[in-house]
C-alpha positions, -999 to 999 in steps of 0.1 A, spaced: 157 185 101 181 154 92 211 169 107 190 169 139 181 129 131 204 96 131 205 76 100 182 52 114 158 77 124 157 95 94 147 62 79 121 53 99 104 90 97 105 82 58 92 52 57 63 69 84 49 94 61 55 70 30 34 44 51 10 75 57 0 84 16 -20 46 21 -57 51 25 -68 19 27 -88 14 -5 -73 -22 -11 -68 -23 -46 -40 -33 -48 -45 -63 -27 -76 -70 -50 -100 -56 -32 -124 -50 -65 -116 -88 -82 -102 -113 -63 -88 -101 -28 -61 -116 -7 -70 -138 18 -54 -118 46 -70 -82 32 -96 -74 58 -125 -47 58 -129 -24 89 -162 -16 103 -149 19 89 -150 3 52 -114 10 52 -93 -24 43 -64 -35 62 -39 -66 57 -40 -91 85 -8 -104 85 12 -66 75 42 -71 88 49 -107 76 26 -102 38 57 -105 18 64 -138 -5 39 -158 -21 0 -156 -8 -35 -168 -21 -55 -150 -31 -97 -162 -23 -103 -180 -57 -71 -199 -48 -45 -179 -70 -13 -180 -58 7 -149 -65 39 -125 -45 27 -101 -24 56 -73 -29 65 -38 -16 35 -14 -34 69 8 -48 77 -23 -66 44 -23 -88 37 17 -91 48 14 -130 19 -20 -136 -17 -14 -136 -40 -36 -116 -79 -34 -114 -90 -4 -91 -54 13 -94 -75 45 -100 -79 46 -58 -44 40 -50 -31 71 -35 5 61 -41 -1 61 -77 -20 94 -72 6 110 -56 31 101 -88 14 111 -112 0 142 -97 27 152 -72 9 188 -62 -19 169 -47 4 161 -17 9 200 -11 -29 204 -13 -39 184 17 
C-alpha cells in the first residue's frame, strides 16, 4: 500500500515490477539485425545487456553503427525489427495480458 511506503520506496517498487514485464528477447537492442555490442546471450537463450546500468548515450552497434541507447518507454510508440517479442509493447497494446499471468 503506498501510504505504508516512502516516496522513494514507492519508486523503486515501480520501477521493480516495470523492470520485471522484460523477458529478455533483445529486440530491441537488435537482437534479430544488427545487435548492440554489449547485448549478451545467456546459456538460457535469454539476452542480457552487459554494461545495464551505464547503456545509456551513444553505443555501437556490431556492424559499427553508432546510435542512442535510450530508456525502452522512450521508443514504445517506434517500431523496430522483432518488436513483435517485446513484452513492454505487449503489455500496451493488450493491457489484460498482465492480469492473465
Amino acid at each position: 500500500m503506498i501510504s505504508d511506503l516512502t516516496y522513494q520506496e514507492y519508486l523503486k517498487q515501480k520501477e521493480e515490477e516495470w523492470e520485471a514485464l522484460c523477458v529478455r528477447c533483445g529486440a530491441c537492442c537488435g537482437a534479430y539485425q544488427d545487435p548492440c555490442k554489449h547485448l549478451e546471450k545467456a546459456s538460457n537463450g535469454l539476452y542480457f545487456c552487459s554494461i545495464y546500468s551505464e547503456r545509456f548515450g551513444e553505443r555501437e552497434s556490431l556492424s559499427g553503427k553508432k546510435f542512442q541507447c535510450v530508456h525502452i518507454s522512450k521508443i514504445l510508440s517506434s517500431n523496430w525489427f522483432g518488436d513483435r517479442f517485446c513484452s513492454y509493447k505487449l503489455n500496451i497494446k493488450m493491457p489484460w495480458l498482465k492480469s492473465i499471468k
